[in-house]
C-alpha atoms as an extended CHARMM CRD file, in Angstrom:
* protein
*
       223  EXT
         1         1  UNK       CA              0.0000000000        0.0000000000        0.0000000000  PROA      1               0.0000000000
         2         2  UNK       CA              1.2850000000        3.0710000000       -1.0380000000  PROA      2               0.0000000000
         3         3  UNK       CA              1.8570000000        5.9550000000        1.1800000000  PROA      3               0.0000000000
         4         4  UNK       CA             -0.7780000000        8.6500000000       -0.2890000000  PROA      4               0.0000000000
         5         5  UNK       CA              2.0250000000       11.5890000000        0.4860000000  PROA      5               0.0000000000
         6         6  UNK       CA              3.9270000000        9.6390000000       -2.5310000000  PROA      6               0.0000000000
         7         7  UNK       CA              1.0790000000        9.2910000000       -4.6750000000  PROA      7               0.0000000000
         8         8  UNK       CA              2.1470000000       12.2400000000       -6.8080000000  PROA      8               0.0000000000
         9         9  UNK       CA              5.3880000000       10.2700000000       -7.6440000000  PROA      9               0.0000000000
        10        10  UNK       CA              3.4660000000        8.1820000000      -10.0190000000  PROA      10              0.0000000000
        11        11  UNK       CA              1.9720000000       10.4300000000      -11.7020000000  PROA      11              0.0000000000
        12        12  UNK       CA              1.9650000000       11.5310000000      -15.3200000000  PROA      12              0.0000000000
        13        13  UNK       CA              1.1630000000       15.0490000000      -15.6630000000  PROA      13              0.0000000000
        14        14  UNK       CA             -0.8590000000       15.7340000000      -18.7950000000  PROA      14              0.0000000000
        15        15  UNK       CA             -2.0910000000       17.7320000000      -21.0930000000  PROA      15              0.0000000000
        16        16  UNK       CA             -3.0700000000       17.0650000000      -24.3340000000  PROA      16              0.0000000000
        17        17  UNK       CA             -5.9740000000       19.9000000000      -25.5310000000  PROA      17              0.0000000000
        18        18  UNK       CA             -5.4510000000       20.9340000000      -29.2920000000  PROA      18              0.0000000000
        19        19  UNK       CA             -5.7290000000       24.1880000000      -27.9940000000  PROA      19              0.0000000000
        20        20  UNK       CA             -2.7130000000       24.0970000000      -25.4960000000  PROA      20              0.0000000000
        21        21  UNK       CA             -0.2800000000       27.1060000000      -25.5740000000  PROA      21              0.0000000000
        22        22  UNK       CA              3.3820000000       27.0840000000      -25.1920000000  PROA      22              0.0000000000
        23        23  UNK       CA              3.3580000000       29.0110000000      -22.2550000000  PROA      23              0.0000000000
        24        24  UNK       CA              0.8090000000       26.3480000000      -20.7120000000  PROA      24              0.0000000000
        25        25  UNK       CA              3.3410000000       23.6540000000      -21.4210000000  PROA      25              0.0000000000
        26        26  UNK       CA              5.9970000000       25.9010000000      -19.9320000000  PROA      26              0.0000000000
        27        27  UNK       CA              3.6940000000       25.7690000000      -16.7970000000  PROA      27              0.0000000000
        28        28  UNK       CA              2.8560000000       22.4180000000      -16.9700000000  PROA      28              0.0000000000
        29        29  UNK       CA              6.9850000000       21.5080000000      -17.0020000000  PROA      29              0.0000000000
        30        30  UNK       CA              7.4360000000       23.8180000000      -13.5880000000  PROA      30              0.0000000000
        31        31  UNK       CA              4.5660000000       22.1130000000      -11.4390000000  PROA      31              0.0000000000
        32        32  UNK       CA              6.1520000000       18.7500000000      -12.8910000000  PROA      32              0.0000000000
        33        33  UNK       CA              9.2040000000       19.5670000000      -11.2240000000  PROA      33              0.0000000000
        34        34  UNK       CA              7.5550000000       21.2180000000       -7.9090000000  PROA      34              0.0000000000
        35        35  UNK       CA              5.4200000000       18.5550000000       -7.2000000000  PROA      35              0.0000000000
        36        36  UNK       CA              7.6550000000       15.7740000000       -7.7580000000  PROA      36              0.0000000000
        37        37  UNK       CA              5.7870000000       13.9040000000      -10.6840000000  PROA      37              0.0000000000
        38        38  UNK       CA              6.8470000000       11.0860000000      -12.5450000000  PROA      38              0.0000000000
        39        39  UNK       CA              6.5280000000       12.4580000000      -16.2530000000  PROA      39              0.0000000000
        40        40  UNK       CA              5.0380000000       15.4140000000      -18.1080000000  PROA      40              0.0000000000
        41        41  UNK       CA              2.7260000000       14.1890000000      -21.1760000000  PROA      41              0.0000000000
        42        42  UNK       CA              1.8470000000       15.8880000000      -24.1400000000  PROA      42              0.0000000000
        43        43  UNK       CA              1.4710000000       15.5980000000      -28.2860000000  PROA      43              0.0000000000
        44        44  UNK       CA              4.4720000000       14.8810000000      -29.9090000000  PROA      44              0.0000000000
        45        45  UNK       CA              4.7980000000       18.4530000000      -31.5700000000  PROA      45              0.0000000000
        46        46  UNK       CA              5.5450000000       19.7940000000      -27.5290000000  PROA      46              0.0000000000
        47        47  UNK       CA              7.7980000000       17.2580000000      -26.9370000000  PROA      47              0.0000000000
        48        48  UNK       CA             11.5640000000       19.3290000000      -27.6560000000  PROA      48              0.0000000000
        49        49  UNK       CA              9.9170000000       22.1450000000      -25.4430000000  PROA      49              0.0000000000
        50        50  UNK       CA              9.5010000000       19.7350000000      -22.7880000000  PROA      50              0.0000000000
        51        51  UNK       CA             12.6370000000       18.1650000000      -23.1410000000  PROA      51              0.0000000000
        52        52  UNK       CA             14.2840000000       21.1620000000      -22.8240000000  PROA      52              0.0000000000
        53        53  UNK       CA             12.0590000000       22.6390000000      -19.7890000000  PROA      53              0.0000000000
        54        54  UNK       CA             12.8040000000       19.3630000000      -17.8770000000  PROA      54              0.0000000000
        55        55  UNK       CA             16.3770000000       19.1980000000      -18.7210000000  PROA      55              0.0000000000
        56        56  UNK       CA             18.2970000000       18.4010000000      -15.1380000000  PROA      56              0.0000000000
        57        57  UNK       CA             15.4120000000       17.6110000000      -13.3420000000  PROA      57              0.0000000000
        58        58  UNK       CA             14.3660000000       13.8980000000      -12.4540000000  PROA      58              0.0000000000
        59        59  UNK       CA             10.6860000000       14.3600000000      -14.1930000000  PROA      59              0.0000000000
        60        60  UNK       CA             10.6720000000       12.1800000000      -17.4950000000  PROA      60              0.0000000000
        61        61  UNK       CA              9.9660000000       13.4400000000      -20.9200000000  PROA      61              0.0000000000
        62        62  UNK       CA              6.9450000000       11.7250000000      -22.4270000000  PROA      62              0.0000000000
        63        63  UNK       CA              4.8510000000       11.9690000000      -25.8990000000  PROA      63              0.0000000000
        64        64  UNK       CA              1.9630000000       10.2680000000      -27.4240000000  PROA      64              0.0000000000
        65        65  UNK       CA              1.6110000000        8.3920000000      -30.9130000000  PROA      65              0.0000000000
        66        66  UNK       CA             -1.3350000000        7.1610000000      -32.9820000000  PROA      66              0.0000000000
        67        67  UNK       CA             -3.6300000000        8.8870000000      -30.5730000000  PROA      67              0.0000000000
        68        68  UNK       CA             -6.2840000000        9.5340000000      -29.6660000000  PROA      68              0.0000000000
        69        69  UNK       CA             -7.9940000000        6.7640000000      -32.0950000000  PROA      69              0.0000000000
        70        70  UNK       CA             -5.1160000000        3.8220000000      -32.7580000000  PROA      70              0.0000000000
        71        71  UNK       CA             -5.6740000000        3.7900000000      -36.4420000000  PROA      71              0.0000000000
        72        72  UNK       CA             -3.0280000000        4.9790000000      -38.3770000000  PROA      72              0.0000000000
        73        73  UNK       CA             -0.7090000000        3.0130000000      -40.2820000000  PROA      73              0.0000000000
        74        74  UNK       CA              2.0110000000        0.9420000000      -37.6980000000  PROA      74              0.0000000000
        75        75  UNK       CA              4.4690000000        3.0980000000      -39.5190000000  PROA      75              0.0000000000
        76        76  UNK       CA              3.3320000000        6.4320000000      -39.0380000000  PROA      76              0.0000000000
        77        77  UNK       CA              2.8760000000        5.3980000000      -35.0680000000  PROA      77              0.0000000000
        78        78  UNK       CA              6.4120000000        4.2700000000      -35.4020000000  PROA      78              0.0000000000
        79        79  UNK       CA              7.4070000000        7.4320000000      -37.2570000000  PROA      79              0.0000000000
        80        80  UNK       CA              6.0620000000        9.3760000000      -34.2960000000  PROA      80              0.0000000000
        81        81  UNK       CA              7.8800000000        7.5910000000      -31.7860000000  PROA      81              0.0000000000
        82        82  UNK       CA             11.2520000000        7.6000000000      -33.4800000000  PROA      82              0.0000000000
        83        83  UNK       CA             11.2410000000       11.3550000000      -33.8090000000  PROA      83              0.0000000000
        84        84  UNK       CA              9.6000000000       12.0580000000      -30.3490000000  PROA      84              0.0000000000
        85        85  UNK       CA             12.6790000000        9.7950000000      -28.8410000000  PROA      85              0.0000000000
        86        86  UNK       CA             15.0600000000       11.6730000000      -30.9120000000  PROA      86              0.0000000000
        87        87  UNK       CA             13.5980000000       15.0490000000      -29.8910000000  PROA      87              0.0000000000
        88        88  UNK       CA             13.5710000000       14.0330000000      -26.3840000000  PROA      88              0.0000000000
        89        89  UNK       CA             10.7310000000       11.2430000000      -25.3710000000  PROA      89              0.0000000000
        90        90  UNK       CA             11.6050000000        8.8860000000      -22.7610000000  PROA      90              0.0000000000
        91        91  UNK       CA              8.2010000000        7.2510000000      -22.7070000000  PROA      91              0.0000000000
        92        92  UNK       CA              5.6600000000        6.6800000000      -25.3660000000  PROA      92              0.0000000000
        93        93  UNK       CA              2.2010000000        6.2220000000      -25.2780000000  PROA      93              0.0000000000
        94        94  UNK       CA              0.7850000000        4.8890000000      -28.1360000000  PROA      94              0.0000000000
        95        95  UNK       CA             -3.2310000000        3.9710000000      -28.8800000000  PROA      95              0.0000000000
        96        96  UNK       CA             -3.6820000000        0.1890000000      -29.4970000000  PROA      96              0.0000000000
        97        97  UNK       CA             -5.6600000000       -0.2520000000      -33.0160000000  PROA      97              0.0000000000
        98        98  UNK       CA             -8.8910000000       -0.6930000000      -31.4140000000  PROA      98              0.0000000000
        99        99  UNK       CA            -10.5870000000       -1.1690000000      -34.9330000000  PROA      99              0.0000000000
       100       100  UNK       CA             -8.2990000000       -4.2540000000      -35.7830000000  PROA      100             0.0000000000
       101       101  UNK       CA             -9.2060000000       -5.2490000000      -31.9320000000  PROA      101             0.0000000000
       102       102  UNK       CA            -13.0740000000       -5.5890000000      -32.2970000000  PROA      102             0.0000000000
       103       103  UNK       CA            -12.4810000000       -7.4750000000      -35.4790000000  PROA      103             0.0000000000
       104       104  UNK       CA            -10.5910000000       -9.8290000000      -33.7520000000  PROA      104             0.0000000000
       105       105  UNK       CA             -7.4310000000       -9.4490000000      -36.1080000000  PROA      105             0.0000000000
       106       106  UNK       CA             -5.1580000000       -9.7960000000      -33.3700000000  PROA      106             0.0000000000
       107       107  UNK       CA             -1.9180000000      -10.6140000000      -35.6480000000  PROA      107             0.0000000000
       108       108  UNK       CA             -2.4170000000       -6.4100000000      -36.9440000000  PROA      108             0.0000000000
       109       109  UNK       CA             -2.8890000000       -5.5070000000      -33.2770000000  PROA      109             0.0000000000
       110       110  UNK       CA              0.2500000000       -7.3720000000      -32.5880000000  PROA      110             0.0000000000
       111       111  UNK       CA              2.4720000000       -6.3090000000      -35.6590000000  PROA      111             0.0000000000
       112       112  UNK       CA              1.1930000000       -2.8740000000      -34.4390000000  PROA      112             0.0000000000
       113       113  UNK       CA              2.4500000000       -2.7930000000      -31.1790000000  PROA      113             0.0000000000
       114       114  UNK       CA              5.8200000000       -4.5140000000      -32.0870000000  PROA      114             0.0000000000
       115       115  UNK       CA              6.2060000000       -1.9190000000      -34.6160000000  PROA      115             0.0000000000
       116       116  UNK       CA              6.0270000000        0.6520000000      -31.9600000000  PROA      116             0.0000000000
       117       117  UNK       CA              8.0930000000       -1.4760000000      -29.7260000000  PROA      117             0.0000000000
       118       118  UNK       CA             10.6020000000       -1.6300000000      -32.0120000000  PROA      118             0.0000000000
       119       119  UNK       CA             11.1980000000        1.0930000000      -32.9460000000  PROA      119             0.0000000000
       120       120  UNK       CA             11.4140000000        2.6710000000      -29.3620000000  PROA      120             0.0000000000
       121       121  UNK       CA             13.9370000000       -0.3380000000      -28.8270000000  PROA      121             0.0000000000
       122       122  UNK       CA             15.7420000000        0.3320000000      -25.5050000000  PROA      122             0.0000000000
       123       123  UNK       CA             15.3710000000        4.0420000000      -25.6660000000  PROA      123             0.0000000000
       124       124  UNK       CA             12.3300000000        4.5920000000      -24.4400000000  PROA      124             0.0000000000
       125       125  UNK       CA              9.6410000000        2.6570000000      -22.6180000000  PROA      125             0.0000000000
       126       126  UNK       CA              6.0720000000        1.6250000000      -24.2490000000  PROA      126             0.0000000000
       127       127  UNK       CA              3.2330000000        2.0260000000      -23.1980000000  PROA      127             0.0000000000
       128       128  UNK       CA             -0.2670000000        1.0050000000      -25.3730000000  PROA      128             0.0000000000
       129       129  UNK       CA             -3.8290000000        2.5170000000      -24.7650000000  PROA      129             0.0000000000
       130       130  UNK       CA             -6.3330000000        0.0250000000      -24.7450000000  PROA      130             0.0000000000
       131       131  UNK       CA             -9.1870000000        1.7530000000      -24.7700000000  PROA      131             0.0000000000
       132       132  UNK       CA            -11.1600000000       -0.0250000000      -22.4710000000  PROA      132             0.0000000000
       133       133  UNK       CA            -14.2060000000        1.4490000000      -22.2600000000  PROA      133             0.0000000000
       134       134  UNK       CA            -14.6210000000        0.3410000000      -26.3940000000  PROA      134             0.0000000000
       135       135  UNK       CA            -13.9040000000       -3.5300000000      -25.1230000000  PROA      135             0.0000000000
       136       136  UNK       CA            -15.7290000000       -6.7950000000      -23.7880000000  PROA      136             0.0000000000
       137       137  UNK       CA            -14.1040000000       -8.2990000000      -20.8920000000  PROA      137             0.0000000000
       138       138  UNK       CA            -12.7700000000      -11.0880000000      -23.2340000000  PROA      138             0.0000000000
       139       139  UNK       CA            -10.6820000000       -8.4260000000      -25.6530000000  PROA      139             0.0000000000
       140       140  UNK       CA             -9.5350000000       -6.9700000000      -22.8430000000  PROA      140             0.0000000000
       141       141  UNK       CA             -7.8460000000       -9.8560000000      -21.4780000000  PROA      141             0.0000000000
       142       142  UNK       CA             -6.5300000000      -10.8670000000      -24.7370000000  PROA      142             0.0000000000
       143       143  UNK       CA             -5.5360000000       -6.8300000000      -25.6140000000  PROA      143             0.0000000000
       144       144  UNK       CA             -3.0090000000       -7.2830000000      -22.5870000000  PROA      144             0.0000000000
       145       145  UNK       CA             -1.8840000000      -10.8480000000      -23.2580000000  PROA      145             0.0000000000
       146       146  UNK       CA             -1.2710000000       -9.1540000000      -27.1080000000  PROA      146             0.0000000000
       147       147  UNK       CA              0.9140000000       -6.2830000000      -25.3190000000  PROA      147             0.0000000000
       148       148  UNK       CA              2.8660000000       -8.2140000000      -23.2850000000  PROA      148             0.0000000000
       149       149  UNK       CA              3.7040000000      -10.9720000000      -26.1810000000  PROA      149             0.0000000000
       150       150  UNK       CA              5.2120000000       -7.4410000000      -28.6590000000  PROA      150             0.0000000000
       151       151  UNK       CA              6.8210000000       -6.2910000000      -25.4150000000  PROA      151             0.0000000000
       152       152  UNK       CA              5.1160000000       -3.4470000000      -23.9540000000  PROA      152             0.0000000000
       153       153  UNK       CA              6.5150000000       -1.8810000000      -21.0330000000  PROA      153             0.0000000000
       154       154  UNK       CA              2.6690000000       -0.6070000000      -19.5650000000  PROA      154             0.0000000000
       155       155  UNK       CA             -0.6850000000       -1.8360000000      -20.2710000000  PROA      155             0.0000000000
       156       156  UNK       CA             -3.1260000000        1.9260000000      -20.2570000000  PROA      156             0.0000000000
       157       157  UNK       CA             -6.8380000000        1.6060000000      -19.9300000000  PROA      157             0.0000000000
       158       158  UNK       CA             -7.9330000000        5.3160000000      -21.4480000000  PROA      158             0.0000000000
       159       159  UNK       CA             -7.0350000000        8.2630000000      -23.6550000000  PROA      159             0.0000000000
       160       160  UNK       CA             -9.6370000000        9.8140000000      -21.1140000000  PROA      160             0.0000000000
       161       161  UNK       CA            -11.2650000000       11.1850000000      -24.9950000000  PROA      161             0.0000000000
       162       162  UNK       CA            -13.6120000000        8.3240000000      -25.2520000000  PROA      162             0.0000000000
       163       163  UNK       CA            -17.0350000000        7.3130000000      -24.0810000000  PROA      163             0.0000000000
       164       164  UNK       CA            -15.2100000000        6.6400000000      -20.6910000000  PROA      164             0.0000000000
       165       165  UNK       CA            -11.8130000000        6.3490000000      -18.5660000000  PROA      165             0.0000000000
       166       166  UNK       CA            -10.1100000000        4.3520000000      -16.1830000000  PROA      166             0.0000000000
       167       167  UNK       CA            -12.2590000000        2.2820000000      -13.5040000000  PROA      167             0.0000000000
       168       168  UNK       CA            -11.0390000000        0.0090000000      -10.6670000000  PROA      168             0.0000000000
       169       169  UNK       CA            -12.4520000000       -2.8190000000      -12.2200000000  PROA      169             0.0000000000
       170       170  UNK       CA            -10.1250000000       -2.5590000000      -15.2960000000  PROA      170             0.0000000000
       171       171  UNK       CA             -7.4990000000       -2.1350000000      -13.7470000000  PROA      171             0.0000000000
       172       172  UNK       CA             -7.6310000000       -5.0480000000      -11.5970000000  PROA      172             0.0000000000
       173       173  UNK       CA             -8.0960000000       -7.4820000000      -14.3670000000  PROA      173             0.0000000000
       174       174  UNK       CA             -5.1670000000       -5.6150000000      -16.5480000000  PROA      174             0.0000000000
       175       175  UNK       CA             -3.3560000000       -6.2810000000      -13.1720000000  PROA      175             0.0000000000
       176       176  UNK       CA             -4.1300000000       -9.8040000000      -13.2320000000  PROA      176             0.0000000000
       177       177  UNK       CA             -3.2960000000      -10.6560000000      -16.7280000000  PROA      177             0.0000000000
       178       178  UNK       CA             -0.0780000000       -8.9920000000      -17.0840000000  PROA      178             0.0000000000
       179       179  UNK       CA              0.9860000000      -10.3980000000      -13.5810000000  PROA      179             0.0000000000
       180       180  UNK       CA              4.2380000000       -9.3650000000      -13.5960000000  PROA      180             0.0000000000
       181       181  UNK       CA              5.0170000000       -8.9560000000      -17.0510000000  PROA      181             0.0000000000
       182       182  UNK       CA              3.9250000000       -5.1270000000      -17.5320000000  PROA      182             0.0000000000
       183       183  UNK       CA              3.4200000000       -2.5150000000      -15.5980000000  PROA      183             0.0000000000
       184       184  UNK       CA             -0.3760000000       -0.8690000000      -15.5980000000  PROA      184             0.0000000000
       185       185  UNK       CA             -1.0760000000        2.8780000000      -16.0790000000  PROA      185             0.0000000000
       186       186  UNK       CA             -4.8030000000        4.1020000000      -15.2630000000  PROA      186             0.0000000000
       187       187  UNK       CA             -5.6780000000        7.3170000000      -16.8640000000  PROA      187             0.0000000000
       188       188  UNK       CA             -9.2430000000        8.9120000000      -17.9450000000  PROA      188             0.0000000000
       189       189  UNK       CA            -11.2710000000       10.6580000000      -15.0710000000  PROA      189             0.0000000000
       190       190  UNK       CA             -8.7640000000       10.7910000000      -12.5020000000  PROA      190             0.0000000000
       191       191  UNK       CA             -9.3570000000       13.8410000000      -10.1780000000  PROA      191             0.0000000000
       192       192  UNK       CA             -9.1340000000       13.1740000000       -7.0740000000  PROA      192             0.0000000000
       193       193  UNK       CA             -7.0110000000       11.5000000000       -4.7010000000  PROA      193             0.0000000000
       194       194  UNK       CA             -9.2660000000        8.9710000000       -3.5640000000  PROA      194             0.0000000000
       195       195  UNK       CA             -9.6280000000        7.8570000000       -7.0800000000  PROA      195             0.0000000000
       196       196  UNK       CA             -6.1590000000        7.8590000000       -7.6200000000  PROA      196             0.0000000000
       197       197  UNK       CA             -5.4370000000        6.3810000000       -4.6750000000  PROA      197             0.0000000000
       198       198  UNK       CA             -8.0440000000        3.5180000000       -5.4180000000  PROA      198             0.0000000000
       199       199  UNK       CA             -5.8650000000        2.6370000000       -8.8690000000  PROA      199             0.0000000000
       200       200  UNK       CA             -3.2640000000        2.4250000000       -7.0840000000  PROA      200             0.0000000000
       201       201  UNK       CA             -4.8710000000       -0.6200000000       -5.0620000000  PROA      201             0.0000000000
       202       202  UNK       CA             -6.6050000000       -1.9160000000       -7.6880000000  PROA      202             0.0000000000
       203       203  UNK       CA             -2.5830000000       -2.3530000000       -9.2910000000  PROA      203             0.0000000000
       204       204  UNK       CA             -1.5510000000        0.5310000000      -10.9810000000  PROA      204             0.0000000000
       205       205  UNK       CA              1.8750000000        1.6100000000      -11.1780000000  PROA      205             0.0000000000
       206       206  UNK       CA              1.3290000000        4.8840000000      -13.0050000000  PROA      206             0.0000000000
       207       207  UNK       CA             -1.7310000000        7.6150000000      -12.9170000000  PROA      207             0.0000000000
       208       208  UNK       CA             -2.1140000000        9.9800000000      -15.5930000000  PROA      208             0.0000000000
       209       209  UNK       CA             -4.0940000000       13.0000000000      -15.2600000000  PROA      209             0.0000000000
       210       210  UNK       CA             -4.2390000000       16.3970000000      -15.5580000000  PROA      210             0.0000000000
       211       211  UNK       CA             -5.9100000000       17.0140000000      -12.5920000000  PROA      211             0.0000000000
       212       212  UNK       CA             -2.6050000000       16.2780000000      -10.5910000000  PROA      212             0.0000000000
       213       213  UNK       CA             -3.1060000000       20.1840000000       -9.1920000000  PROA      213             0.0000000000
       214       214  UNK       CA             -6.0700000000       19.1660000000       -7.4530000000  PROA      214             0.0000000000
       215       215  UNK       CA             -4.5840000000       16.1780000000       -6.0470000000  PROA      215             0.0000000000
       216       216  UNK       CA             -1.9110000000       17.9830000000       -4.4110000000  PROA      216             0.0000000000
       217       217  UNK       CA             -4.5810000000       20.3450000000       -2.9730000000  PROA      217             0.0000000000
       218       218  UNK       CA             -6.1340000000       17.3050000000       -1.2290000000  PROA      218             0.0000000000
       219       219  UNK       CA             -2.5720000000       16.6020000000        0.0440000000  PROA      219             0.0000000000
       220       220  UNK       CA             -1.6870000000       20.4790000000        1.4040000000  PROA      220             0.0000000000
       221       221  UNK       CA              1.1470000000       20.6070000000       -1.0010000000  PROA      221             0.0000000000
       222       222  UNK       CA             -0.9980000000       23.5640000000       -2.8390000000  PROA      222             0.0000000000
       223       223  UNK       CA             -2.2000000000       26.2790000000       -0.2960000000  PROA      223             0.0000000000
C-alpha cells in the first residue's frame, strides 16, 4: 500500500488539448518539477519544449503516438515515436488499433504494437492505450496478453477522450493478466485522490491526469 504523500510520484502530468499554448506547457513543465511527478505528457509536436524545460530535473519526458484513435498506419505510429525519442521522449504512449481489436485481427494488433516497440527499442519505454471502455471483458484480457507478447513496457486503460476512462475494475483485471510482465497505467477521469489512490490498489503503477493540481490540494502541497 502506497503511502498517499507519494502518490504524486506516479503520476503523469498531462495535457493534451489541441488548444494548449506554449506558455501552458511551460507551466505544466514547472509544477512537474515542484510537485515531484513522474513524467510530463503531451502531443508529440511539444515534446523538444519539454525536453528542454525538464532538462536536469528527475521528471521524465513523455509523448503520445497514434492517438487519440489507434488507427493509423504501424508506420506512421512508429514514425512518431522515433522522432519524439530523438527530440527528447523517454516514454511513449501509443493507442492500441482498437478497430483491428473488435475485429478480432489480433496478428495487426500485434504487428502494431511490435512496430512501436521496435522502434522505441531500448530508448524509451512503451506504453499502449487500450481503450477499455470500447472492449468486452474477453478483448480486454486478450488486448493485454497481445501487449505483453510485442513487449510493452505498460498496459493503459484510457485516452480519457472516449465514451469513458479508467475504472477500478479494469485495472484489476489488466493487473491480473499482465501479472508481472507489464506494468499498468490508469488514466481517464482521474481527479481526485481517492480515485487515484483507489488505482493504485486496484494495481496501478502509473496515474495519468491532468488534474494532478487538485490532487496535491487534497494533500496540502498547494495552499
Amino acid at each position: 500500500m502506497i503511502d498517499k504523500k507519494n502518490i504524486l510520484s506516479l503520476i503523469d502530468h498531462t495535457l493534451l488539448k489541441a488548444e494548449a499554448t506554449k506558455e501552458q506547457i511551460i507551466q505544466l513543465c514547472h509544477e512537474a518539477i515542484q510537485y515531484g511527478v513522474a513524467t510530463v505528457f503531451t502531443h508529440g509536436y511539444y515534446t523538444p519544449l519539454v525536453a528542454e524545460q525538464l532538462a536536469g530535473s528527475h521528471v521524465k519526458t513523455g509523448a503520445t503516438a497514434g492517438f487519440p484513435y489507434g488507427a493509423q498506419p504501424s508506420s506512421v505510429k512508429a514514425y512518431e515515436a522515433r522522432t519524439s525519442i530523438a527530440d527528447g521522449a523517454q516514454e511513449i504512449d501509443i493507442v492500441m488499433n482498437i478497430g483491428a481489436m473488435k475485429s478480432g485481427d489480433f496478428d495487426a494488433v500485434y504487428r502494431d504494437i511490435a512496430t512501436v516497440r521496435e522502434a522505441c527499442a531500448d530508448q524509451a519505454i512503451l506504453k499502449v492505450i487500450l481503450e477499455t471502455c470500447l472492449l468486452t471483458k474477453e478483448e480486454k484480457i486478450r488486448a493485454c496478453e497481445i501487449c505483453v507478447k510485442a513487449g510493452a513496457d505498460f498496459v493503459k486503460t484510457s485516452t480519457g477522450l472516449s465514451y469513458g476512462g479508467a475504472t477500478v475494475e479494469d485495472v484489476r483485471l489488466m493487473r491480473e493478466v499482465v501479472g508481472s510482465q507489464a506494468k499498468v497505467k490508469a488514466a481517464g477521469g482521474i481527479r481526485t485522490l481517492k480515485q487515484a489512490l483507489d488505482m493504485v490498489v486496484a494495481g496501478a503503477d502509473r496515474i495519468g491526469t491532468s488534474s494532478m493540481l487538485a490532487i496535491a490540494k487534497e494533500l496540502n502541497f498547494l495552499k
